[in-house]
C-alpha positions in Angstrom: 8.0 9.6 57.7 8.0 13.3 58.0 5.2 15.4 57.7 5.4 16.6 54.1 5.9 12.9 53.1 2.9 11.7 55.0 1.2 14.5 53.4 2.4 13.7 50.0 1.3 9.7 50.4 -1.7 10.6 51.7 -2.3 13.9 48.5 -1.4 10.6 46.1 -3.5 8.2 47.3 -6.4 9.7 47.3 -6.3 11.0 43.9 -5.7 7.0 42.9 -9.2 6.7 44.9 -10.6 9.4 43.4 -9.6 8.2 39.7 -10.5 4.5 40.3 -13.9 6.0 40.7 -14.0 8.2 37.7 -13.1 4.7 35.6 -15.9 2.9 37.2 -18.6 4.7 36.7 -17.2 5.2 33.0 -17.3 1.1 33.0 -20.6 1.0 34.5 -22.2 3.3 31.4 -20.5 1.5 29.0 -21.9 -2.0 30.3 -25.1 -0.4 31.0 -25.3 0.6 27.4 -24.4 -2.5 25.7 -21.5 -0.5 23.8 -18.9 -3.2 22.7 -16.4 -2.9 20.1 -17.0 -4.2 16.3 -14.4 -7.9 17.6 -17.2 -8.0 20.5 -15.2 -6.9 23.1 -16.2 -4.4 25.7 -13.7 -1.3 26.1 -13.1 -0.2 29.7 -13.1 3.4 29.0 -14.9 5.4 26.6 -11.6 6.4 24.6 -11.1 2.4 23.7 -14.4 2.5 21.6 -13.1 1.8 18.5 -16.3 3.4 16.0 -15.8 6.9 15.9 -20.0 7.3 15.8 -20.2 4.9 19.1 -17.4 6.9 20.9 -19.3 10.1 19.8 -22.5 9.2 21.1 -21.6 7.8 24.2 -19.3 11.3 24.8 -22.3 12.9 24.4 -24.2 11.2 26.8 -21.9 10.3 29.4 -21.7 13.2 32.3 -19.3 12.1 34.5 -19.9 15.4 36.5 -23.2 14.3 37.4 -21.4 12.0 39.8 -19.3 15.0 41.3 -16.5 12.8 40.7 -14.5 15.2 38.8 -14.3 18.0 40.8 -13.2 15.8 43.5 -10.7 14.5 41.0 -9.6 18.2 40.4 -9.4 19.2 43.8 -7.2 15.3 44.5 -5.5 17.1 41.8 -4.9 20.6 43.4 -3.9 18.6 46.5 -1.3 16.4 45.5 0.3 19.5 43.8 0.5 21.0 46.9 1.4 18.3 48.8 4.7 17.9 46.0 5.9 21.0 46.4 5.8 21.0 50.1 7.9 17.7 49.5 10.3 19.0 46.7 10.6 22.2 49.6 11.9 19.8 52.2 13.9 18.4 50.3 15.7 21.3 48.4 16.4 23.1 52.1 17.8 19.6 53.2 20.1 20.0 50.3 20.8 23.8 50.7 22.4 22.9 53.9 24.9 21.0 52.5 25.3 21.5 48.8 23.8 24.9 47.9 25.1 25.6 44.4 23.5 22.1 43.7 20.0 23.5 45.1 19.7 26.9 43.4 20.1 24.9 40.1 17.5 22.4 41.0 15.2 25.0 42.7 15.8 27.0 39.1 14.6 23.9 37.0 12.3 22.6 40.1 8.9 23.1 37.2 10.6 20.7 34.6 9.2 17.5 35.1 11.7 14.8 35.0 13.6 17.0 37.7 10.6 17.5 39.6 9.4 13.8 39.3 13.1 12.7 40.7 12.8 15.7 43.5 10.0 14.0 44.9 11.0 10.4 44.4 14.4 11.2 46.3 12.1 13.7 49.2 9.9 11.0 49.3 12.6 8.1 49.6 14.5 10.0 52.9 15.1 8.8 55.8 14.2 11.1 58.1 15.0 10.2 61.1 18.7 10.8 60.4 18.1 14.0 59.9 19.5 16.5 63.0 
């Protein structure tokens, strides 16, 4: 692994650390407050309570910022955005030396997503210690 794809693995898991907090301390103020669903089972997040007066009460009185989990969340966010577009960089100048015509278009369309997802599946996926 390179640098930009350490980076990157590193950007992505911590975001999925920073997330899997978020969801349990939503889970822990659901259970805390009895909510549970009219069949009796207990959602896991607040947007699978299925009464629209439960979900609107406990909206209102769940603050996940209070946990400073979600500005850690955004900044995980901000991160891993960076940490992609370093990747989809590397990626695009190892192309450029070979197939330039090919990059240009990609670097053009580099903001869609599906061709940004598969830029950094394929950056992610090289080998790079082949590379001269």
């Amino acid at each position: 692994m390179n640098k930009q794809q350490r980076n990157y693995a590193m950007a992505k898991s911590h975001l999925q650390l920073c997330e899997d907090r978020e969801h349990e301390q939503e889970a822990a103020y659901i259970r805390d407050n009895g909510i549970t669903n009219e069949d009796g089972t207990t959602p896991e997040r607040i947007w699978m309570i299925e009464d629209e007066t439960v979900f609107d009460l406990a909206c209102a009185g769940y603050d996940g910022s209070r946990y400073d989990l979600t500005e850690d969340t955004a900044e995980a966010r901000k991160q891993l955005r960076a940490a992609e577009n370093d990747l989809i960089d590397f990626g695009l100048d190892l192309l450029r030396r070979t197939h330039p015509k090919q990059a240009d278009t990609l670097e053009a369309h580099r903001n869609d997503y599906n061709i940004r997802e598969k830029l950094i599946d394929l950056s992610f996926k090289l080998d790079t210690r082949t590379i001269k």
